[in-house]
DSSP file (Angstrom, degrees, kcal/mol; ACC not computed):
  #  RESIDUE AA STRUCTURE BP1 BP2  ACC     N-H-->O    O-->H-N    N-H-->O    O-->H-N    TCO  KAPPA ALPHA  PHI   PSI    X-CA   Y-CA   Z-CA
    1    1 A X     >        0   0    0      0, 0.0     4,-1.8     0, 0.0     5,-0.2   0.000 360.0 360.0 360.0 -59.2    2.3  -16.1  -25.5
    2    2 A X  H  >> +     0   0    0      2,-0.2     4,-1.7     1,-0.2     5,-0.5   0.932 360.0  60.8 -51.4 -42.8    3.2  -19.9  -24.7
    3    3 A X  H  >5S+     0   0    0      1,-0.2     4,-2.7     2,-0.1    -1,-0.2   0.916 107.4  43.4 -31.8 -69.8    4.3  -18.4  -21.1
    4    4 A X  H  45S+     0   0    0      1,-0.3    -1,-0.2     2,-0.2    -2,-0.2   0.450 113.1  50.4 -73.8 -18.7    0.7  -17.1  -20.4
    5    5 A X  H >X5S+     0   0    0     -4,-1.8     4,-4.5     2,-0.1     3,-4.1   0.830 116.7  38.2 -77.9 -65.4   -0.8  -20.1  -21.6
    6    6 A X  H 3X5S+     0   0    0     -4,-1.7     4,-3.9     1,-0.3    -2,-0.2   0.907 119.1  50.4 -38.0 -49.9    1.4  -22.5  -19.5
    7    7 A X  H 3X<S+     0   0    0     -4,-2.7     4,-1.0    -5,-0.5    -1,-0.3   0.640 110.0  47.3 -55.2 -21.0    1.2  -20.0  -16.8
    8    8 A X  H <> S+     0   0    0     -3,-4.1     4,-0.6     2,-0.2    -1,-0.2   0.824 117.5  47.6 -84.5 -50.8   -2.8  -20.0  -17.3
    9    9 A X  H >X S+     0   0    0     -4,-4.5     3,-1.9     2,-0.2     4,-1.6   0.990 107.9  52.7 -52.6 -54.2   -2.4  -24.1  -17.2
   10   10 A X  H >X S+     0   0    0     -4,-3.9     4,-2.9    -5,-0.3     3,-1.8   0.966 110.5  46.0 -54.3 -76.5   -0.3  -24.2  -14.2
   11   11 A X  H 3< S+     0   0    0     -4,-1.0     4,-0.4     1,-0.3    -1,-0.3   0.485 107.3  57.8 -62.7   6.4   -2.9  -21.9  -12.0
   12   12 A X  H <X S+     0   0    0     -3,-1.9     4,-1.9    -4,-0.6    -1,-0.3   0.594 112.7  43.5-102.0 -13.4   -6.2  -24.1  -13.2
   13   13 A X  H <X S+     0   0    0     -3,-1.8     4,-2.4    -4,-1.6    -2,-0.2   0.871 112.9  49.6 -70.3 -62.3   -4.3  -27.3  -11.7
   14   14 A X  H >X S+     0   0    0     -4,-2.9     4,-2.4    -5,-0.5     3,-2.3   0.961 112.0  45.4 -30.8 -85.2   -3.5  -25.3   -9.0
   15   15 A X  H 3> S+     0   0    0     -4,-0.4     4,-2.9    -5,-0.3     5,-0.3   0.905 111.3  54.9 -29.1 -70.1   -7.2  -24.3   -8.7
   16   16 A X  H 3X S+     0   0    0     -4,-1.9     4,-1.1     2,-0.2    -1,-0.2   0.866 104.9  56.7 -38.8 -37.0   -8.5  -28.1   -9.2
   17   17 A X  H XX S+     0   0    0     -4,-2.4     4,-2.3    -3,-2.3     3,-1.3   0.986 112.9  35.7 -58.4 -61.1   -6.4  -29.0   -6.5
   18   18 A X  H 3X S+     0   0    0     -4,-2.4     4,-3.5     1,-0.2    -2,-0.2   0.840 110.5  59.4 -65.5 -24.7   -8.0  -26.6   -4.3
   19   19 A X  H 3X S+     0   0    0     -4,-2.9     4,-1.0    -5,-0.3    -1,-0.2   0.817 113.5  44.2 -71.4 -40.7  -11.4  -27.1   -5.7
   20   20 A X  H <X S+     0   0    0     -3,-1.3     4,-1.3    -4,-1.1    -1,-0.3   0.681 112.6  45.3 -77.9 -36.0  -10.7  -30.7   -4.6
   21   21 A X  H  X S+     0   0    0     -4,-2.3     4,-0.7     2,-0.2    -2,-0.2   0.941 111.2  56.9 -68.2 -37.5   -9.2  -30.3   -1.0
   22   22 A X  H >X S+     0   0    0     -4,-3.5     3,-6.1     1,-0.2     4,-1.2   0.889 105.7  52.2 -52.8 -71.6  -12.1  -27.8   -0.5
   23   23 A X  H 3X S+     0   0    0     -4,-1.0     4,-1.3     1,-0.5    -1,-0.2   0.464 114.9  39.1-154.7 -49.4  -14.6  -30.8   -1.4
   24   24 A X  H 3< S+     0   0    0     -4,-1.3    -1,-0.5     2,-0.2    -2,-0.2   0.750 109.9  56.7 -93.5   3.9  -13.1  -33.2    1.1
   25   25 A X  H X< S+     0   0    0     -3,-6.1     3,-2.6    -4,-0.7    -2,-0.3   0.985 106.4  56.6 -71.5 -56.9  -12.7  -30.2    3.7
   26   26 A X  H >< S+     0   0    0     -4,-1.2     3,-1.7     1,-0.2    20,-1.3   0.831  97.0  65.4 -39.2 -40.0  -16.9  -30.0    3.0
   27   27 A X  T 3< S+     0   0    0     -4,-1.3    -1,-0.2     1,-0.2    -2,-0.1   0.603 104.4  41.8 -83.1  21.1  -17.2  -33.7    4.0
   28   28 A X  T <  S+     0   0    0     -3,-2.6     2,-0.4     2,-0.0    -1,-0.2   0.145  92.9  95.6-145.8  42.3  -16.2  -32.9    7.5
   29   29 A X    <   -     0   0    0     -3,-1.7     2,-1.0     2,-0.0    18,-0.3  -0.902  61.6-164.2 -99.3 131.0  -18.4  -29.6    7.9
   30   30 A X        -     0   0    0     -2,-0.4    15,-0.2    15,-0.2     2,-0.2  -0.806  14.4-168.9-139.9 135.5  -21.1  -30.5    9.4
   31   31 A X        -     0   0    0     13,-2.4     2,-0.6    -2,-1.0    13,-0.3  -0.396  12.9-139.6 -96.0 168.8  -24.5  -28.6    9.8
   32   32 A X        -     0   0    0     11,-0.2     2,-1.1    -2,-0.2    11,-0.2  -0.677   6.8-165.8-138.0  98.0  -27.8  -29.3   12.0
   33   33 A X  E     -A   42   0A   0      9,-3.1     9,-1.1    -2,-0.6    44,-0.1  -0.644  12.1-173.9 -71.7  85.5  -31.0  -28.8   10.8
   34   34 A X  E     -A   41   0A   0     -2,-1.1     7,-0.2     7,-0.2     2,-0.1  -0.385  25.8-120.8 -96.0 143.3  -34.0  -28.8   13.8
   35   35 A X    >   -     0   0    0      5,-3.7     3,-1.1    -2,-0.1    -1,-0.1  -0.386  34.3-104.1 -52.7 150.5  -37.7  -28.7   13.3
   36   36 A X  T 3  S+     0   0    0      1,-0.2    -1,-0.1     2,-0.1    -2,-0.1   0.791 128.8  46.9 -46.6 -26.8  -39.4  -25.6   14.9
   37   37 A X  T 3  S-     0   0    0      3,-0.0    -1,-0.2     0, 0.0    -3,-0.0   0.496 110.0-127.1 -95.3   2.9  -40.6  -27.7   17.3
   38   38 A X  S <  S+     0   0    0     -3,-1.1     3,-0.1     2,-0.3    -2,-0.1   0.689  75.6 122.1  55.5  44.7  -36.9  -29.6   18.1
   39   39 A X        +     0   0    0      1,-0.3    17,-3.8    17,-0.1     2,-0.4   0.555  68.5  27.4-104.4 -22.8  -38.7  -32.7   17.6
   40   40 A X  E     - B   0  55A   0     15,-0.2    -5,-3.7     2,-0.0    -1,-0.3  -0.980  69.4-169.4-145.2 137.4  -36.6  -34.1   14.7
   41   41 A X  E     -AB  34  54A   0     13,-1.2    13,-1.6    -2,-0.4     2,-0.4  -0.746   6.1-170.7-114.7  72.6  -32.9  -33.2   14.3
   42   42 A X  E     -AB  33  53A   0     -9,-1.1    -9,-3.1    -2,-0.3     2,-0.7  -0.633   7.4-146.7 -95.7 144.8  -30.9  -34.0   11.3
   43   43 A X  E     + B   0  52A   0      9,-1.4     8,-2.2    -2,-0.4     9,-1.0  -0.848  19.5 160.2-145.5 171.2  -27.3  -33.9   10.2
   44   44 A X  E     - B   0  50A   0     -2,-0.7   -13,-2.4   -13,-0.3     6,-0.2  -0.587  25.9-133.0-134.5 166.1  -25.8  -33.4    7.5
   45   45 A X    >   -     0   0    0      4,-2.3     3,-0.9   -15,-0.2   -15,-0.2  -0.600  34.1-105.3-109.1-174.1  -22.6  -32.4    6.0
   46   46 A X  T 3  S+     0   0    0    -20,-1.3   -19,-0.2   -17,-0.3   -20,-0.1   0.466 119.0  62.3-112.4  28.7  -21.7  -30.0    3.3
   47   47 A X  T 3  S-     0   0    0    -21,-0.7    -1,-0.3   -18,-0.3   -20,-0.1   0.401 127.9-100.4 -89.8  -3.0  -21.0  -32.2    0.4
   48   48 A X  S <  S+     0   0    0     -3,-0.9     2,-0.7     1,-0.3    -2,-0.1   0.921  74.2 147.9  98.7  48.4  -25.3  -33.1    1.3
   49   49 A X        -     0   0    0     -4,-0.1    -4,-2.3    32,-0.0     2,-0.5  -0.972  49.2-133.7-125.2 129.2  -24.5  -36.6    3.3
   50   50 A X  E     +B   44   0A   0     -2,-0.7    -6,-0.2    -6,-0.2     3,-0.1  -0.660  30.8 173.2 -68.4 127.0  -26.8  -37.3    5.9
   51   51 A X  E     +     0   0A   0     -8,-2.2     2,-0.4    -2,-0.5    -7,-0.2   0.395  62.4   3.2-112.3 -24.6  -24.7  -38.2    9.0
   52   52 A X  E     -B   43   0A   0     -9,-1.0    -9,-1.4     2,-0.0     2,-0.5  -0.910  50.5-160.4-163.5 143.0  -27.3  -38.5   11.8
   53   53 A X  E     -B   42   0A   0     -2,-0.4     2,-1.0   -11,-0.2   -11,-0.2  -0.792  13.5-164.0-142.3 106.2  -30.9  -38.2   12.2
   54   54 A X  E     -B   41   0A   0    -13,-1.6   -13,-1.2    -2,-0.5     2,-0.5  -0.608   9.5-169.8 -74.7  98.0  -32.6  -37.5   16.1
   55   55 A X  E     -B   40   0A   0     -2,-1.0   -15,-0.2   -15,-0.2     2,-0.1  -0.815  24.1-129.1 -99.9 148.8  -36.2  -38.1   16.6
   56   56 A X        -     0   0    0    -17,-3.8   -17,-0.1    -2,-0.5   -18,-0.0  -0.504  26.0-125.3 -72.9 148.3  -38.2  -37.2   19.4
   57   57 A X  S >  S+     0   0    0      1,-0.1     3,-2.0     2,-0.1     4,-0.2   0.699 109.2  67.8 -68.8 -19.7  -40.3  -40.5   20.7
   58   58 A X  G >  S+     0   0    0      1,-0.2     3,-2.5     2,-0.1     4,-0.3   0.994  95.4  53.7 -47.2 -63.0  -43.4  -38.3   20.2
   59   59 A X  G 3  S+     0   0    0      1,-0.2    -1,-0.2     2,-0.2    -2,-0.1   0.426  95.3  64.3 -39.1 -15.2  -42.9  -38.4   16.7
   60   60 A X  G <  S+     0   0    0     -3,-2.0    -1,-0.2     1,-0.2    -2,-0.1   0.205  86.3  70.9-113.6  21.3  -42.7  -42.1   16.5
   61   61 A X  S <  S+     0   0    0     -3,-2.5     2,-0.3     1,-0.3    -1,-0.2   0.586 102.9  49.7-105.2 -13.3  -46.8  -42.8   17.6
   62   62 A X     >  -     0   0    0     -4,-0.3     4,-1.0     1,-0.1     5,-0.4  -0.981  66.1-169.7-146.4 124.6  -47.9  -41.2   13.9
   63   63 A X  T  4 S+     0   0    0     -2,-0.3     5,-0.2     2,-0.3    -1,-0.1   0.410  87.6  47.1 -88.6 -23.3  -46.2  -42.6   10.7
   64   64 A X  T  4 S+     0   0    0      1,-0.2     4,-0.4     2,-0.2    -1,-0.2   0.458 111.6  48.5-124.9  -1.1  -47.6  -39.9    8.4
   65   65 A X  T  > S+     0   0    0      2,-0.1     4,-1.2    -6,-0.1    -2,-0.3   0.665 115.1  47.2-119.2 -23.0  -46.7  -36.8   10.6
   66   66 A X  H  X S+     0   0    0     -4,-1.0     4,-1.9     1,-0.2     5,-0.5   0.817 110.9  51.6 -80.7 -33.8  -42.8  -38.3   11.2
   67   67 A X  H >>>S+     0   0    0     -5,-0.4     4,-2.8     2,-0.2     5,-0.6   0.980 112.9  45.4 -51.5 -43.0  -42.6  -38.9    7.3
   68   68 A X  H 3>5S+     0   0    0     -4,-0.4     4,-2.3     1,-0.3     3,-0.4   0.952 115.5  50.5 -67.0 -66.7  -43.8  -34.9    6.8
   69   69 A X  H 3X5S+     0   0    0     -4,-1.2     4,-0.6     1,-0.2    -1,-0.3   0.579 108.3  49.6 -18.6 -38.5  -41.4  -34.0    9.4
   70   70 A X  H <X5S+     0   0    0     -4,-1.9     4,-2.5    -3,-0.5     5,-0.3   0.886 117.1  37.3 -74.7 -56.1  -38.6  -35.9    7.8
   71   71 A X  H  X5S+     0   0    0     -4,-2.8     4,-2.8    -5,-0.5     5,-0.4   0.937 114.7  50.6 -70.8 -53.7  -39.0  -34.5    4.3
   72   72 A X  H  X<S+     0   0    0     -4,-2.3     4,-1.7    -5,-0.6     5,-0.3   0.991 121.7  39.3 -51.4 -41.9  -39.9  -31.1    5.2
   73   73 A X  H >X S+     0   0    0     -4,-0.6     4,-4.1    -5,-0.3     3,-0.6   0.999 117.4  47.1 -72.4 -64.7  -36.4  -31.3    7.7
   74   74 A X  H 3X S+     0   0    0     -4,-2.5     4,-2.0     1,-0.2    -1,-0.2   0.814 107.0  58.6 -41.8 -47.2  -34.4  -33.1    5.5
   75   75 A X  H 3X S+     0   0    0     -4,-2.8     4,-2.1    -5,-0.3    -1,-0.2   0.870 111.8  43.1 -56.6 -32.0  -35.4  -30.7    2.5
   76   76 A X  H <X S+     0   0    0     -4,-1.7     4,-2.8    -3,-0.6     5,-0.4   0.934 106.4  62.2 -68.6 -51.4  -34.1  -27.8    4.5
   77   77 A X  H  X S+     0   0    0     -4,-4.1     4,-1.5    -5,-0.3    -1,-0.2   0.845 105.2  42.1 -48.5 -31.2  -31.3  -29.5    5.4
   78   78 A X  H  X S+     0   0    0     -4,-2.0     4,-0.9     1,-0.2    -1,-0.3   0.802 111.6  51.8-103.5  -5.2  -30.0  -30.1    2.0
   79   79 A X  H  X S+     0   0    0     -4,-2.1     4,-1.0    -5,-0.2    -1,-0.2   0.581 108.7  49.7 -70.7  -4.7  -30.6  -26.7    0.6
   80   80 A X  H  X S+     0   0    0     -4,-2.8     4,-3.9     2,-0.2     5,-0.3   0.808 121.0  41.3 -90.7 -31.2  -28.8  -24.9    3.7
   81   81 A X  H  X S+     0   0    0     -4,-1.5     4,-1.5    -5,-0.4    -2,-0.2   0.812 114.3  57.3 -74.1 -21.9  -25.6  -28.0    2.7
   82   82 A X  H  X S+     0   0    0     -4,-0.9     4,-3.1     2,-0.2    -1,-0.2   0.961 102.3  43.6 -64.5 -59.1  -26.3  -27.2   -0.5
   83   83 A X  H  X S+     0   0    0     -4,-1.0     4,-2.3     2,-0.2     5,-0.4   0.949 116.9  51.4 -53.4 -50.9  -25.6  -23.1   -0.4
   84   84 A X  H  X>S+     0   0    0     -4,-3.9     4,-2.8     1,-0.2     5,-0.5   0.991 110.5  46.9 -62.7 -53.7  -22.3  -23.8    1.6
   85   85 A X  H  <5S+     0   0    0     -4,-1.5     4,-0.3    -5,-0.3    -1,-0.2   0.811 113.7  47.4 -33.6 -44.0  -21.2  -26.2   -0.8
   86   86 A X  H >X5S+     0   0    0     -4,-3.1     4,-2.3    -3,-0.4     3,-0.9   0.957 112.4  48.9 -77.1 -59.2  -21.9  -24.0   -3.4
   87   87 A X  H 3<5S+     0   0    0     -4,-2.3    -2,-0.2     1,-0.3    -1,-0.2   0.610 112.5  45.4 -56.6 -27.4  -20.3  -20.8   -1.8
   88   88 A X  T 3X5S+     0   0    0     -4,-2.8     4,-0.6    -5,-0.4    -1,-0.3   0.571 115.9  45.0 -98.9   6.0  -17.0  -22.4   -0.9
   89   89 A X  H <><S+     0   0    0     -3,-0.9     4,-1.3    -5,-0.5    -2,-0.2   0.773 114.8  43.0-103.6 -38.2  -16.5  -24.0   -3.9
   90   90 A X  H  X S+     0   0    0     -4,-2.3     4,-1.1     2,-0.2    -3,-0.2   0.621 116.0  60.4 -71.8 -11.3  -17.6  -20.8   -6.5
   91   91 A X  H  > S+     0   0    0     -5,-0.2     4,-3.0     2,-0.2     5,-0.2   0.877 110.5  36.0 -93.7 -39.6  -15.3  -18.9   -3.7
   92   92 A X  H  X S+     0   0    0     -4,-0.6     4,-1.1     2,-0.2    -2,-0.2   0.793 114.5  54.7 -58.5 -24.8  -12.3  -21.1   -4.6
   93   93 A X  H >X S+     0   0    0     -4,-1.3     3,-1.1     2,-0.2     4,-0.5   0.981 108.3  49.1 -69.8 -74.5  -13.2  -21.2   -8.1
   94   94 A X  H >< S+     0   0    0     -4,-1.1     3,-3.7     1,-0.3    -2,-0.2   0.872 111.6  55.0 -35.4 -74.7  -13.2  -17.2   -8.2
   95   95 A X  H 3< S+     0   0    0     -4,-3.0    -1,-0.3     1,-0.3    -2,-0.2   0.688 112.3  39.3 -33.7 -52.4   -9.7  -17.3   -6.4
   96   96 A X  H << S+     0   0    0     -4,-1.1     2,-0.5    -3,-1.1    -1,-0.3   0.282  80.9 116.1-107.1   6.8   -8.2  -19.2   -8.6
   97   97 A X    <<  -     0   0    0     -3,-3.7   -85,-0.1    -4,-0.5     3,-0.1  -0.641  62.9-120.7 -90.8 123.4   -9.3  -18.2  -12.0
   98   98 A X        -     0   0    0     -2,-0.5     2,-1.0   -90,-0.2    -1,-0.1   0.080  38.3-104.5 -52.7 147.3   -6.6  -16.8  -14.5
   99   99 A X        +     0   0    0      5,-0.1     2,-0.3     3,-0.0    -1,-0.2  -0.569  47.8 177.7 -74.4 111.2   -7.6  -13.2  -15.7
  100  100 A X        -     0   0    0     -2,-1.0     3,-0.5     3,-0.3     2,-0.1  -0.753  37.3-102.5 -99.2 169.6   -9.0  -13.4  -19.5
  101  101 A X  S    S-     0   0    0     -2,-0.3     2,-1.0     1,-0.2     0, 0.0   0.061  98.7  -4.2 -56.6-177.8  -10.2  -10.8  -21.2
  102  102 A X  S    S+     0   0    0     -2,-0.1    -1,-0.2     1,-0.1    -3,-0.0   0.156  98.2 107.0 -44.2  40.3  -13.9  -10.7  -21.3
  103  103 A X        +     0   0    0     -2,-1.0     2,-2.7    -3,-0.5    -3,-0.3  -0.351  35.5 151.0-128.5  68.8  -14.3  -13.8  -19.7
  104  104 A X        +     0   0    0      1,-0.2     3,-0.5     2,-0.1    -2,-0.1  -0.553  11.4 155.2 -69.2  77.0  -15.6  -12.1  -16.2
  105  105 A X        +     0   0    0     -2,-2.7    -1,-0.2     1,-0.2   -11,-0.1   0.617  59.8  52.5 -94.7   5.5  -17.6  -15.1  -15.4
  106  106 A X              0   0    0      1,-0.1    -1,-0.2   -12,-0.1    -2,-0.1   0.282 360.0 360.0 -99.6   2.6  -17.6  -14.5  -11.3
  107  107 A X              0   0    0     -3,-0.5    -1,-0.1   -13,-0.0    -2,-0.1   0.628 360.0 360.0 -72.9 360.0  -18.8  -11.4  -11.5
């Protein structure tokens, strides 16, 4: 019994580790969000840190149409960093998780 516990301990360390390498691997994925019209460009990585943000000069004659642009772009941007983040970290999590009995929680 004490094996399969230790043995259970030993592979969630393991698993933290990776859960943690993944996490700084994420801060050097880096995505690009564009407007429809390619007038503002941001990116971002996929731990959600903004790294660069392109505006078209059009964009910088109306204050209240770059701000809408910005949020609307930006919003995207961090639900798209969001989903990878979330999917290589729940995929490392899965890997690495001992089998209990009833405790399918990846399914």
């Amino acid at each position: 019994m004490f094996g399969d516990l230790m043995g259970m301990m030993g592979k969630l360390k393991e698993t933290q580790k990776k859960v943690e390498d993944t996490k700084k691997r994420l801060d050097t994925v880096l995505l690009d969000e564009i407007s429809s019209d390619n007038k503002l460009k941001v990116t971002i990585t996929a731990n959600r840190a903004i790294k660069d943000i392109a505006i078209n000069d059009e964009l910088l004659e109306d204050k209240e149409q770059l701000e809408d642009y910005l949020i609307l772009t930006l919003n995207k941007a961090i639900e798209r960093a969001t989903q990878v983040h979330e999917t290589e970290i729940a995929a490392v999590a899965k890997d690495g998780m001992p089998n209990i009995p009833g405790m399918d929680m990846f399914k």
